[in-house]
C-alpha atoms as a printed R data frame, in Angstrom:
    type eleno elety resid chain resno       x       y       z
1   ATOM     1    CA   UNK     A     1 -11.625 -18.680  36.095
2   ATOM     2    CA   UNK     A     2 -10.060 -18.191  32.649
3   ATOM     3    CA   UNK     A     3 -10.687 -14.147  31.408
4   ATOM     4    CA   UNK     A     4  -8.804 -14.386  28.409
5   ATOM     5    CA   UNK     A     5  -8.663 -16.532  25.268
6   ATOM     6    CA   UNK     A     6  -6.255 -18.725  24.207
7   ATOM     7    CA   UNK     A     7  -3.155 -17.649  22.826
8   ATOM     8    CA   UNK     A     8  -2.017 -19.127  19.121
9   ATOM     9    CA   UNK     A     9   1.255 -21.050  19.455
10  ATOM    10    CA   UNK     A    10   4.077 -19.131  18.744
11  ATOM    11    CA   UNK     A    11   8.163 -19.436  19.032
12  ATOM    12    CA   UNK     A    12  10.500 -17.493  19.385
13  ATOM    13    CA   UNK     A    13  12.057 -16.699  16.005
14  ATOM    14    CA   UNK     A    14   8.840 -16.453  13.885
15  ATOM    15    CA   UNK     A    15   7.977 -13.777  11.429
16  ATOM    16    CA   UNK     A    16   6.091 -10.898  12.969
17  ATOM    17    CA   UNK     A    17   3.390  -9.214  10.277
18  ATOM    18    CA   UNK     A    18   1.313  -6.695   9.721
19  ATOM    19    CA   UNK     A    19  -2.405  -7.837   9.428
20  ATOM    20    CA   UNK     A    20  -5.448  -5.812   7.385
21  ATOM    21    CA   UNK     A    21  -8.506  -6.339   8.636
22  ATOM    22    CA   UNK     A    22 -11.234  -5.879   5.576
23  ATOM    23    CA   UNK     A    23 -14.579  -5.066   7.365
24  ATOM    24    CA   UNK     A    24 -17.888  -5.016   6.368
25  ATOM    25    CA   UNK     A    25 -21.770  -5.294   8.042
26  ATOM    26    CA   UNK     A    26 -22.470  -8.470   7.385
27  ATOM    27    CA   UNK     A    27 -25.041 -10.937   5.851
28  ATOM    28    CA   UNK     A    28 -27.339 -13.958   6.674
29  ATOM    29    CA   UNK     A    29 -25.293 -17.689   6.034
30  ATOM    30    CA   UNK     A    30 -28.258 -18.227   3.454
31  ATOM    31    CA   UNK     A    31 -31.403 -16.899   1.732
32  ATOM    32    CA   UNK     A    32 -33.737 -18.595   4.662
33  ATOM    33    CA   UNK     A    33 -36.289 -17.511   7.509
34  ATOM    34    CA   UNK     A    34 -33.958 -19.756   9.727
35  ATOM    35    CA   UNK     A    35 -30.827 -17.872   8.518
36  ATOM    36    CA   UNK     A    36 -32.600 -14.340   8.441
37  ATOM    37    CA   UNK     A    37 -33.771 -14.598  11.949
38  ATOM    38    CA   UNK     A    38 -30.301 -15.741  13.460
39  ATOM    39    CA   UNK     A    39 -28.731 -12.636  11.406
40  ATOM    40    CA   UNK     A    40 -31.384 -10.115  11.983
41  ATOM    41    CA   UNK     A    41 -31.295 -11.318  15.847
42  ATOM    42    CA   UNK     A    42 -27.830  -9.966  15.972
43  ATOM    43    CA   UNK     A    43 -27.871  -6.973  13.741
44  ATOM    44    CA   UNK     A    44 -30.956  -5.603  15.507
45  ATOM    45    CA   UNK     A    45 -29.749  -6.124  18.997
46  ATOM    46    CA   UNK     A    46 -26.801  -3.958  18.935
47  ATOM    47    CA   UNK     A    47 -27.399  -0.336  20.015
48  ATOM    48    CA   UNK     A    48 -25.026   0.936  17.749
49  ATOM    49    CA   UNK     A    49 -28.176   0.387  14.770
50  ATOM    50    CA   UNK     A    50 -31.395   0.588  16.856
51  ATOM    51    CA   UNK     A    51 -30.925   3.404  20.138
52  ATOM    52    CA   UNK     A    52 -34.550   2.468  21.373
53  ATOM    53    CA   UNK     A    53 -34.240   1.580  25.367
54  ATOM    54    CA   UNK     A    54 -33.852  -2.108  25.840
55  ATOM    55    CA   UNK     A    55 -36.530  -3.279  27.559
56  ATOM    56    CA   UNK     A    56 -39.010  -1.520  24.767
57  ATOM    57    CA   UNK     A    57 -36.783  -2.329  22.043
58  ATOM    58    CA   UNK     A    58 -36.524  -6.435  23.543
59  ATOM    59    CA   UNK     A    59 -40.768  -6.732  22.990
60  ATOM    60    CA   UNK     A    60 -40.708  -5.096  19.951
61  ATOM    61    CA   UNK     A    61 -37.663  -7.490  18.478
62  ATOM    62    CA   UNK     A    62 -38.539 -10.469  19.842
63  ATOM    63    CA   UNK     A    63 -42.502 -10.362  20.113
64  ATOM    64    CA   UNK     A    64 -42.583  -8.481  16.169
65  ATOM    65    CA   UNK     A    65 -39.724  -8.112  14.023
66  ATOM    66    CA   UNK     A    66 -38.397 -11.682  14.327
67  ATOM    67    CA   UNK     A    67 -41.700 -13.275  14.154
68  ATOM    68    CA   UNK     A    68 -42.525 -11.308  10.698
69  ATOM    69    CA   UNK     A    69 -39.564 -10.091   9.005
70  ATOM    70    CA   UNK     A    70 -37.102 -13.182   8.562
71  ATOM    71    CA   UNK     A    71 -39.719 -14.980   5.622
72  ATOM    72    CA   UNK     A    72 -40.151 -11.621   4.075
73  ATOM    73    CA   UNK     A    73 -36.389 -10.896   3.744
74  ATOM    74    CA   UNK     A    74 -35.375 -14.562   2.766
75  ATOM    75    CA   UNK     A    75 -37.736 -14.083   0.131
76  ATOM    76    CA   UNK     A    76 -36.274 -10.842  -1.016
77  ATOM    77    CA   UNK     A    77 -32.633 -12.090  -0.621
78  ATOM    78    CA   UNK     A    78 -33.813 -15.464  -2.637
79  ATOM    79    CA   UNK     A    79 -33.920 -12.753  -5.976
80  ATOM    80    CA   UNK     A    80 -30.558 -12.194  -5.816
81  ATOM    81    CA   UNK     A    81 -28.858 -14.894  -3.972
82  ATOM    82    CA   UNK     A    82 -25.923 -16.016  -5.941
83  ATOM    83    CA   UNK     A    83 -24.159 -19.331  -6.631
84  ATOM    84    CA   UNK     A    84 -21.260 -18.147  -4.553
85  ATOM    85    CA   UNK     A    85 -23.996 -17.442  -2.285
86  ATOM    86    CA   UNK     A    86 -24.525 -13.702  -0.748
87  ATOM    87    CA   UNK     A    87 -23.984 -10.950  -3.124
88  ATOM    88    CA   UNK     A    88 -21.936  -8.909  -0.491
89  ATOM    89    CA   UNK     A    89 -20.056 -11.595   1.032
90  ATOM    90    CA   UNK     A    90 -19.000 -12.922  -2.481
91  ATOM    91    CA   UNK     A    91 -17.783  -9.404  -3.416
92  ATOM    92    CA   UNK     A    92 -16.242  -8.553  -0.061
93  ATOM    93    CA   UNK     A    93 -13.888 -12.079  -0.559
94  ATOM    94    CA   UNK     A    94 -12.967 -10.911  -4.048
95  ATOM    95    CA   UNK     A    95 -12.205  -7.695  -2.835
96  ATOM    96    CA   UNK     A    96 -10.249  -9.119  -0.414
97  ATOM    97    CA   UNK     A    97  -8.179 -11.272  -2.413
98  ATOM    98    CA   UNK     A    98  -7.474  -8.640  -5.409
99  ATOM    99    CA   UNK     A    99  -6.472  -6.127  -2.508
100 ATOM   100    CA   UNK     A   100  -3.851  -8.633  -1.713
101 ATOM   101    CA   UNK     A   101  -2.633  -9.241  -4.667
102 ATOM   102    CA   UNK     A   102  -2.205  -5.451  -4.963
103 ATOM   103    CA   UNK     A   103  -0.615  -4.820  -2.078
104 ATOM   104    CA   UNK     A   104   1.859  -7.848  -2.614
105 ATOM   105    CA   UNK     A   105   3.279  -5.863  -5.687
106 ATOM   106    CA   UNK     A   106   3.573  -2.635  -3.073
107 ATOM   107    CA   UNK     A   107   4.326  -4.166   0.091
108 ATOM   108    CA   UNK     A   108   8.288  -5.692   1.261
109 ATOM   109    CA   UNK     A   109   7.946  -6.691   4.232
110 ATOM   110    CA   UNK     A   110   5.307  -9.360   5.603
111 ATOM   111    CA   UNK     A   111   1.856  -8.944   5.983
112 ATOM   112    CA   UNK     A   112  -1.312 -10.976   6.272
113 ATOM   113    CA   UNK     A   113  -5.236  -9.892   5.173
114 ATOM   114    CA   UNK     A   114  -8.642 -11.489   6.913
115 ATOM   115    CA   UNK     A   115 -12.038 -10.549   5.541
116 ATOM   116    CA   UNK     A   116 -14.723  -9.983   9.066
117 ATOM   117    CA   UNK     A   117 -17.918  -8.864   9.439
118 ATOM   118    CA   UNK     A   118 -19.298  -7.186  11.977
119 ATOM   119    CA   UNK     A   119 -22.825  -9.572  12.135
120 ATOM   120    CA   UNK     A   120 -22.783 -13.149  10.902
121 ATOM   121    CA   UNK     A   121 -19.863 -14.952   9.385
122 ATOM   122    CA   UNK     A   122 -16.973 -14.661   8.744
123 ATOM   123    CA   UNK     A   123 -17.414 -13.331  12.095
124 ATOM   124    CA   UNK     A   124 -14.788 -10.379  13.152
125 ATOM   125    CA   UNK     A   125 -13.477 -13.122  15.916
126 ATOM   126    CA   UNK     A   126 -12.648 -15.152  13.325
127 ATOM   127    CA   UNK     A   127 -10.669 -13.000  11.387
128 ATOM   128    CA   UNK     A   128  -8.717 -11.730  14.246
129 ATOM   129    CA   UNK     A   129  -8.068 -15.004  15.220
130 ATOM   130    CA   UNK     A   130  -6.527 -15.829  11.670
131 ATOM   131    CA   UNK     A   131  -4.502 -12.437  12.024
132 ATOM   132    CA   UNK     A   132  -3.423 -13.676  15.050
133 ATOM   133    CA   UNK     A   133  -2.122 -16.856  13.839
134 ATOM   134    CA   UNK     A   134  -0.059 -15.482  11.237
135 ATOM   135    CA   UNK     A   135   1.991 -13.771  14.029
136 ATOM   136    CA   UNK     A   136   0.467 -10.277  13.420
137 ATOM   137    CA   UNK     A   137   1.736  -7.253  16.173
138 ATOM   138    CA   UNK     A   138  -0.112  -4.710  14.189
139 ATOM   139    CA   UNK     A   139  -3.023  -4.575  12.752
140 ATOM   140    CA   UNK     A   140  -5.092  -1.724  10.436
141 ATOM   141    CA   UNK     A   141  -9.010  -1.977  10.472
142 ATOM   142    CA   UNK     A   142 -10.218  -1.165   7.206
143 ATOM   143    CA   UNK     A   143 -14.006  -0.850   6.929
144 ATOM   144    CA   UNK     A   144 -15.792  -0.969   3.572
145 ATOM   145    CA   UNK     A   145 -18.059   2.237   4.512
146 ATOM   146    CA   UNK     A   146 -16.677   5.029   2.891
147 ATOM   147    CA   UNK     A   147 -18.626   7.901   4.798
148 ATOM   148    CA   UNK     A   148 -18.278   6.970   8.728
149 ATOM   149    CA   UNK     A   149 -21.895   6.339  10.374
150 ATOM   150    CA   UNK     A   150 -22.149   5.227  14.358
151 ATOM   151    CA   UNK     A   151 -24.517   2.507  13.194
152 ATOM   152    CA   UNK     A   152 -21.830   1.339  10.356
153 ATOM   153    CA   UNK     A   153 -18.197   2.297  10.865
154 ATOM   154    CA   UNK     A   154 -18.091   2.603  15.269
155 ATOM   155    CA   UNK     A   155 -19.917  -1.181  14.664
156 ATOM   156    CA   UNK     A   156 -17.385  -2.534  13.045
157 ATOM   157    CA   UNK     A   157 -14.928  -0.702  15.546
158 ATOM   158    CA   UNK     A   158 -17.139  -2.405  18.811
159 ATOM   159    CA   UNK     A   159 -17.335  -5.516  17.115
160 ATOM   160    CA   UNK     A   160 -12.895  -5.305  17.093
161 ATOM   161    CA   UNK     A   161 -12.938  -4.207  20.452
162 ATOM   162    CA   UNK     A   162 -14.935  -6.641  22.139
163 ATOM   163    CA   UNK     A   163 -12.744  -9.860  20.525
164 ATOM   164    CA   UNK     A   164  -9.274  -7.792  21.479
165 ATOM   165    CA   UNK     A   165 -11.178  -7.453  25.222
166 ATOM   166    CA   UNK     A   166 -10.217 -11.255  25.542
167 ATOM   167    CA   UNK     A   167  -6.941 -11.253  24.020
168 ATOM   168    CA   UNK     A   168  -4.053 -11.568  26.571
169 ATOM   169    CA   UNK     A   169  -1.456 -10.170  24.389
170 ATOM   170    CA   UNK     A   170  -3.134  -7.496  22.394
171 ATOM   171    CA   UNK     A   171  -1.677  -6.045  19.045
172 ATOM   172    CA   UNK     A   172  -1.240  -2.570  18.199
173 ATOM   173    CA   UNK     A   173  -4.351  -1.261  16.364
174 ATOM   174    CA   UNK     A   174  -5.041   1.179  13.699
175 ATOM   175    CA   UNK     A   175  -8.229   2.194  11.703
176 ATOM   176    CA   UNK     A   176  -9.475   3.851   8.576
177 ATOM   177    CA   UNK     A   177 -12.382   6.117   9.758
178 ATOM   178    CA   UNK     A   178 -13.442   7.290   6.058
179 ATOM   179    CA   UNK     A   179 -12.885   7.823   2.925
180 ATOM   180    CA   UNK     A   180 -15.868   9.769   1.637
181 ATOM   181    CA   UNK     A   181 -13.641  12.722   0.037
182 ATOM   182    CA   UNK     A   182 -10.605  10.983  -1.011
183 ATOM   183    CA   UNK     A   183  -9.310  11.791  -4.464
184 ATOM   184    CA   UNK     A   184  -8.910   7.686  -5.119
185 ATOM   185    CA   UNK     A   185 -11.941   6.770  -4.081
186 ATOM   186    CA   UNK     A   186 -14.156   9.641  -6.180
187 ATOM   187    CA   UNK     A   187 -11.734   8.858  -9.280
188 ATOM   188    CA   UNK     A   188 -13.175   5.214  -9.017
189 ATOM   189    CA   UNK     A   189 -16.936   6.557  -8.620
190 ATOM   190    CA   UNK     A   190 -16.440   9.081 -11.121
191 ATOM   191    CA   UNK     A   191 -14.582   6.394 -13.902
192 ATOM   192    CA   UNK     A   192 -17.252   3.572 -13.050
193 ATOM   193    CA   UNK     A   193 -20.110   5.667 -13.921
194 ATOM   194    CA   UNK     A   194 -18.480   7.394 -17.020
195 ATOM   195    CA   UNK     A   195 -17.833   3.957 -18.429
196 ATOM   196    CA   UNK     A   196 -21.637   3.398 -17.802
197 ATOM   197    CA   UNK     A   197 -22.311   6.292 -19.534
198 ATOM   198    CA   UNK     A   198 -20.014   5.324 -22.569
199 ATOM   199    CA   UNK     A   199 -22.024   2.727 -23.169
200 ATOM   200    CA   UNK     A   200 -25.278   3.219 -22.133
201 ATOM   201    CA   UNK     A   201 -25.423   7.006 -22.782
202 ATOM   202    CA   UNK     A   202 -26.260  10.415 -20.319
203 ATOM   203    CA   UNK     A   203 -29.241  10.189 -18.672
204 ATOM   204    CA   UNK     A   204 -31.949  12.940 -17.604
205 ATOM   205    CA   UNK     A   205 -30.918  12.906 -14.114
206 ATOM   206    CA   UNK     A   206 -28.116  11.077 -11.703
207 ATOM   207    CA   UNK     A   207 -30.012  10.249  -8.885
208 ATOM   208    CA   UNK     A   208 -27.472   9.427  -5.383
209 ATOM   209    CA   UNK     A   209 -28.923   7.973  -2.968
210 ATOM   210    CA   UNK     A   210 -26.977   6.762   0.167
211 ATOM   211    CA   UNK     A   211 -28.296   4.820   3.069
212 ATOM   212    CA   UNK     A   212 -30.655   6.465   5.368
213 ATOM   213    CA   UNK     A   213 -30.452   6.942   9.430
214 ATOM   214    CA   UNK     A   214 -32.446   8.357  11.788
215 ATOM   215    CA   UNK     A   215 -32.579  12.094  11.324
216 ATOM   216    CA   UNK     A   216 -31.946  12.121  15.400
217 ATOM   217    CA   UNK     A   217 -28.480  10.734  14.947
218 ATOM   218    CA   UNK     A   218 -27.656  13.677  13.210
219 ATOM   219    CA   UNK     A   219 -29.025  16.197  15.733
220 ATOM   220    CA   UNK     A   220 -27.242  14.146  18.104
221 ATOM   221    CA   UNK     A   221 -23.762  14.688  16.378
222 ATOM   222    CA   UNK     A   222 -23.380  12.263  13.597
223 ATOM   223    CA   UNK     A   223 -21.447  13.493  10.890
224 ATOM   224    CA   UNK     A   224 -22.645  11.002   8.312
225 ATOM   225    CA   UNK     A   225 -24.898  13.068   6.706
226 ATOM   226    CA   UNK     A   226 -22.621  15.705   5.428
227 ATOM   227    CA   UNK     A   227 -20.059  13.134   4.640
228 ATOM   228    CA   UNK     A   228 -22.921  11.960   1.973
229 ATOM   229    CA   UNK     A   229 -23.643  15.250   0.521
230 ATOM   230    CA   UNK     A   230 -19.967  15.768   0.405
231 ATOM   231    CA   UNK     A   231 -19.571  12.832  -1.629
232 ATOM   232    CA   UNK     A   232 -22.288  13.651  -3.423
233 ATOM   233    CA   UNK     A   233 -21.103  17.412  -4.597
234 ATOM   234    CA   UNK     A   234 -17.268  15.970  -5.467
235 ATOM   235    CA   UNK     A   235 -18.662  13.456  -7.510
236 ATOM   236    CA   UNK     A   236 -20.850  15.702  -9.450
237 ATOM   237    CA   UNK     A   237 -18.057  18.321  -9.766
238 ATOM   238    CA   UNK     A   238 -15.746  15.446 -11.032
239 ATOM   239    CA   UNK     A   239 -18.447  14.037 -13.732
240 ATOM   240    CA   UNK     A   240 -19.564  18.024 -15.076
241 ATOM   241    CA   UNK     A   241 -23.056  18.310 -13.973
242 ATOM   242    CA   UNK     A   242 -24.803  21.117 -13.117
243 ATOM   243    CA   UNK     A   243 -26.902  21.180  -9.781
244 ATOM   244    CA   UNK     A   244 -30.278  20.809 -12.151
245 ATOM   245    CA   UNK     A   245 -28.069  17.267 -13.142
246 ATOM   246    CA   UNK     A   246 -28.322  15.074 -10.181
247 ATOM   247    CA   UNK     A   247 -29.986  14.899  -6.964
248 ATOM   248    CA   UNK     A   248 -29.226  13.310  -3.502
249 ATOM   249    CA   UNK     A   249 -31.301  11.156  -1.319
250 ATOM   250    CA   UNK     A   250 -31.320   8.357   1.468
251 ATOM   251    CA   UNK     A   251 -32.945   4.742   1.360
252 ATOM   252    CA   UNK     A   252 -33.853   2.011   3.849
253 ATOM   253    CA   UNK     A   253 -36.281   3.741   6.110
254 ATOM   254    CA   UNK     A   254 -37.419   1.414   9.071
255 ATOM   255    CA   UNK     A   255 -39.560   2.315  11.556
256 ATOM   256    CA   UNK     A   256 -42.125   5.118  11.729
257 ATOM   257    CA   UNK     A   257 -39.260   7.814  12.653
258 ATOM   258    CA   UNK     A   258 -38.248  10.441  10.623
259 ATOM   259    CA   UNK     A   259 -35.062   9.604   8.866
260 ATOM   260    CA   UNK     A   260 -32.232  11.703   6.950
261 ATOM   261    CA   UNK     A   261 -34.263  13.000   4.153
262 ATOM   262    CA   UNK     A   262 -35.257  13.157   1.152
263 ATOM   263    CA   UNK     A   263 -36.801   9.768   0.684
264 ATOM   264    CA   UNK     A   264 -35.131   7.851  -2.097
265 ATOM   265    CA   UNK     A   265 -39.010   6.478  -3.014
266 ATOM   266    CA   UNK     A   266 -40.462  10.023  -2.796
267 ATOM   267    CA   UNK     A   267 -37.698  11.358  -4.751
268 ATOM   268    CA   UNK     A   268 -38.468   8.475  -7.375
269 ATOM   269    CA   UNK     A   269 -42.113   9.367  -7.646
270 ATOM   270    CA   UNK     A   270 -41.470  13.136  -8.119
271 ATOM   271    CA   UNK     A   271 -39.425  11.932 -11.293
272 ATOM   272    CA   UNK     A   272 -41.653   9.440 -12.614
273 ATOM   273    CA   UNK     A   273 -44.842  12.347 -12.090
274 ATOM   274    CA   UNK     A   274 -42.481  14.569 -13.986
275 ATOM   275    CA   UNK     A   275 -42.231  12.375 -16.442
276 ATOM   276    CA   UNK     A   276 -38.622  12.414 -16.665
277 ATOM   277    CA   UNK     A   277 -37.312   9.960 -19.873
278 ATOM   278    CA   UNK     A   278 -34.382   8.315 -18.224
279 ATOM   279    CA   UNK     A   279 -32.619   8.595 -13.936
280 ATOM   280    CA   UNK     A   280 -29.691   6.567 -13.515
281 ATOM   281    CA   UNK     A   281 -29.497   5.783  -9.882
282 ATOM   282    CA   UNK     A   282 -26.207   4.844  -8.153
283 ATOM   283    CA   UNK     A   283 -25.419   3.956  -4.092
284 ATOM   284    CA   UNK     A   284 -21.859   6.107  -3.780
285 ATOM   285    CA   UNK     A   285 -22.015   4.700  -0.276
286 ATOM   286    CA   UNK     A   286 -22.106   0.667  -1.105
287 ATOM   287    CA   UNK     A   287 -18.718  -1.114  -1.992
288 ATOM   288    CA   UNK     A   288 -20.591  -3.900  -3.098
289 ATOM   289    CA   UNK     A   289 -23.677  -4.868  -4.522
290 ATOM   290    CA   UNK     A   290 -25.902  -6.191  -2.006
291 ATOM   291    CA   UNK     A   291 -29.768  -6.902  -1.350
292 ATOM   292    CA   UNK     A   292 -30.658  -3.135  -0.713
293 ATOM   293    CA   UNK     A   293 -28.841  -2.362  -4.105
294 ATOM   294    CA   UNK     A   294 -30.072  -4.835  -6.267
295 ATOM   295    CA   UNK     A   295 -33.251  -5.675  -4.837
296 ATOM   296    CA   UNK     A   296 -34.667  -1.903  -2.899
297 ATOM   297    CA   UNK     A   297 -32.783   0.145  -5.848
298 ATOM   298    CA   UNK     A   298 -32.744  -1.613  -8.706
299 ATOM   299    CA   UNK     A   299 -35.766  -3.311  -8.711
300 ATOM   300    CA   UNK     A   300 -38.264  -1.670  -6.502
301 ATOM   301    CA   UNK     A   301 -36.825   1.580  -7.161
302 ATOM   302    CA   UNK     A   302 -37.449   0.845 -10.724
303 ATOM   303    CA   UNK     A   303 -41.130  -0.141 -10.162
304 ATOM   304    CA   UNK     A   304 -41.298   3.103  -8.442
305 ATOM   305    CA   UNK     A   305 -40.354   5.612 -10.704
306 ATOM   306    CA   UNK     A   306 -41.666   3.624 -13.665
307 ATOM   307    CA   UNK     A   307 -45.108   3.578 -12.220
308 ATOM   308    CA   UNK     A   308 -45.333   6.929 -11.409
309 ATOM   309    CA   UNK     A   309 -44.912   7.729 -15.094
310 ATOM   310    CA   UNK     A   310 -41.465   7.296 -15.478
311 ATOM   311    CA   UNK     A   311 -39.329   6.331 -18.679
312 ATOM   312    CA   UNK     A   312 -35.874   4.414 -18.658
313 ATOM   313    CA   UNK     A   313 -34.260   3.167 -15.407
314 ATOM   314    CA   UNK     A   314 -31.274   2.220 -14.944
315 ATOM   315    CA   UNK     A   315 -29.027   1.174 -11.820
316 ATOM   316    CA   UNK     A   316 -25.480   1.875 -11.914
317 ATOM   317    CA   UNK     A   317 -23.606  -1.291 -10.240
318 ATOM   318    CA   UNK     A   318 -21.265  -0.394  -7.283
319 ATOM   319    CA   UNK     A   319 -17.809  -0.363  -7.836
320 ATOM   320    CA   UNK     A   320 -17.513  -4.532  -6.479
321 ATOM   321    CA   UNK     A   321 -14.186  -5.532  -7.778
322 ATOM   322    CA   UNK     A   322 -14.222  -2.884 -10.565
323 ATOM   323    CA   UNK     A   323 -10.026  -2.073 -10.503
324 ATOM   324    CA   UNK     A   324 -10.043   1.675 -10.097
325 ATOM   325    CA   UNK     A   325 -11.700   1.051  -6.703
326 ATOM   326    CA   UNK     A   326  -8.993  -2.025  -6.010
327 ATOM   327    CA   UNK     A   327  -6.516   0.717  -6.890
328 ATOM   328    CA   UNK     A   328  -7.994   3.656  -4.687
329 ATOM   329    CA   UNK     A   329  -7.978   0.913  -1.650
330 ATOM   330    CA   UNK     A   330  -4.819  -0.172  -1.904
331 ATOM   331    CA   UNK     A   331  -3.299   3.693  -1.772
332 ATOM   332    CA   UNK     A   332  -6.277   4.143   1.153
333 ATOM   333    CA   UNK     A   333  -4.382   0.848   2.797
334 ATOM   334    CA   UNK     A   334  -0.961   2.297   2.049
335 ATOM   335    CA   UNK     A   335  -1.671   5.541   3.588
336 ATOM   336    CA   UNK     A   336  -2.695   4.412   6.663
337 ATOM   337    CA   UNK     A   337  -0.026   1.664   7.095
338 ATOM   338    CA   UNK     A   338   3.054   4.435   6.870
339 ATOM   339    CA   UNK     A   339   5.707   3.189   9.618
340 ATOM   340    CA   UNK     A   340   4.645  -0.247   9.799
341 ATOM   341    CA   UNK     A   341   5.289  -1.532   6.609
342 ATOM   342    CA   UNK     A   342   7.925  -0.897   3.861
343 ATOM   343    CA   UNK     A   343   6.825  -0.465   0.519
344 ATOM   344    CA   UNK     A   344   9.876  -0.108  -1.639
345 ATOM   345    CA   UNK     A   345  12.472  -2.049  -2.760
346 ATOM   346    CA   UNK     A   346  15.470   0.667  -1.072
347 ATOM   347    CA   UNK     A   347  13.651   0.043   2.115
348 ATOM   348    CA   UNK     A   348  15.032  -1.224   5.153
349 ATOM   349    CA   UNK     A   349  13.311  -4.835   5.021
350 ATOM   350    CA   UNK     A   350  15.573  -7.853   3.584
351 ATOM   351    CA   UNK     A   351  13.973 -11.507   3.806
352 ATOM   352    CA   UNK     A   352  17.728 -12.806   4.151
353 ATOM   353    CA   UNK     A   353  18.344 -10.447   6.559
354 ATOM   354    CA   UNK     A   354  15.385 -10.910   8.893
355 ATOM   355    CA   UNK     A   355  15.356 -14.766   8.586
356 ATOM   356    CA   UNK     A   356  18.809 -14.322  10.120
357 ATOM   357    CA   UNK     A   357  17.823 -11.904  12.695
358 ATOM   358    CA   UNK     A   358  14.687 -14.456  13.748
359 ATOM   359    CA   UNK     A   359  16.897 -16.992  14.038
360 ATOM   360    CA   UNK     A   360  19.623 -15.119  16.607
361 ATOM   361    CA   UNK     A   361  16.505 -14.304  18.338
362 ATOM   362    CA   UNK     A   362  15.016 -17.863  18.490
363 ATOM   363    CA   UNK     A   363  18.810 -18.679  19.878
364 ATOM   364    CA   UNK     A   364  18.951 -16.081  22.270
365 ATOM   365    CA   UNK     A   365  15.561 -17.412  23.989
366 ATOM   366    CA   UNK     A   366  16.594 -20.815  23.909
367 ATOM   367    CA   UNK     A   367  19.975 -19.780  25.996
368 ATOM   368    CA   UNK     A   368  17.452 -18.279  28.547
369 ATOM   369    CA   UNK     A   369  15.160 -21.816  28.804
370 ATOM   370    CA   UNK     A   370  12.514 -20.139  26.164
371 ATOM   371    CA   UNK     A   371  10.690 -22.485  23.709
């Protein structure tokens, strides 16, 4: 009986490296009910997102949600399917690939960077496989969810753990739990929405609304909801406004539970009712646009608050490949990589000189019978 995977060739002599492993949720291969139900099927079955016992939860999944939901979402994620296909996945490889060019200009020594998602493809087995391959001993986890959530973050981490539980020879792991105060990453928010604001002008209100969970994760010890209102206050303090200036709330309810509140559409009626002349909305917790940003906010929040009585909308985009947030990842990378990387030129990592030491090791194994 075989336990473990594979190993990827290797001789003695080759380059170790350091691997990054970009994380994010995840997203259907394509805008269909075919697609949607494979994804969903996945998504919904870990307990990490839905805590309702199995057995329960299995009738309700199968029997329900996966019968209904996967032609209403394919429709939904149809509006803002893109050439390069989904919205996330297309910004998470960009992301990906302008981190790297960053961190080429910061890092000496060898490294290597895989984009995985914790549902769907590319699947986290995947990318560890490709870290693998490249001959990486160490490797930092770097999820794309700034304020750390059990159902978000600890995914991503399970979804790690269970491809290194069938690796033989196991790398050294690290991982970036949050980010949801750090001076980068608020600099980034703060800059992307004054540069909205340059152009399109101050609005009535900032509305900030983060993704919603079950208000019994909280009670339960979840610290993701004061990560949000943290996030919330430092970005207000670091754009002016007054508490009358902006207001915080949570979107993506499912179920009939009560989530973390207040509801982002509730919050959007009061407004429109009020008659407020212009909210800018914006999803602090998003790195990339995606179909609950540009489908739930921008356009059925829109409808919402417009409705209701409402005057000008607009949605602020999320910060995607926008190069104050490349910036504040690559020092969040940096930080979190101290010891196991040199990033200076007076450093202690020479190509020449570790070519050279490979090599007397690749000779020293071959003297004992090694490959």
């Amino acid at each position: 009986m075989t336990y473990y995977n594979p190993e990827p060739p290797f001789t003695h002599g080759d380059q170790l490296k350091v691997g990054i492993l970009i994380a994010n949720l995840g997203t259907p291969d394509a805008a269909t009910s075919s697609a949607l139900r494979r994804y969903l099927r996945q998504f919904l079955s870990d307990t990490r997102v839905v805590e309702i016992p199995r057995a329960i939860w299995w009738l309700i999944l199968n029997g329900i949600i996966l019968v209904i939901r996967p032609r209403k979402s394919a429709a939904k994620y149809a509006q803002v399917w893109t050439p390069e296909g989904s919205p996330l996945l297309a910004h998470a490889q960009k992301q990906t690939q302008l981190l790297s060019g960053f961190l080429v200009q910061k890092i000496q020594s060898p490294f290597a960077i895989e984009l995985g998602m914790s549902y769907g493809n590319p699947s986290m087995q995947a990318a560890l496989e490709k870290l693998k391959a490249q001959h990486c001993d160490r490797i930092l986890v770097f999820p794309l969810f700034p304020q750390y959530a059990a159902s978000s973050t600890a995914a991503v981490f399970d979804a790690v753990w269970k491809v290194l539980l069938k690796m033989r020879n196991v790398p050294a792991v690290r991982t970036v739990r949050n980010y949801h105060d750090h001076p980068a990453y608020i600099a980034a928010l703060a800059k992307s929405v004054q540069a909205y604001w340059k152009i399109n002008h101050k609005p009535s209100k900032l509305v900030m609304s983060f993704h919603g969970v079950p208000k019994v994760h909280l009670t339960k010890g979840d610290p993701y909801h004061c990560a949000c209102h943290k996030t919330g206050r430092l970005l207000a303090e670091a754009l002016g406004l007054g508490k009358d200036e902006y207001t915080i709330a949570f979107q993506s309810r499912f179920g009939k539970q009560e989530w973390l509140k207040p509801y982002l559409a509730g919050v959007l009626e009061d407004l429109g009712k009020a008659k407020t002349k212009r909210i800018d909305v914006i999803c602090p917790g998003f790195s990339s646009d995606c179909l609950e940003t540009l489908e739930e906010i921008a356009m059925e929040g829109k409808e919402i608050f417009t409705h209701a009585g409402g005057g000008e909308y607009h949605y602020i985009p999320a910060l995607n490949e926008n190069e104050d947030w490349i910036h504040a990842m690559t020092e969040i990378a940096l930080e979190n990589l101290q010891g196991w990387v040199t990033t200076d030129s007076f450093g202690n990592w020479v190509s020449a000189q570790a070519k050279k030491d490979n090599e007397l090791t690749k000779m020293r194994a071959q003297a004992m019978g090694a490959n």
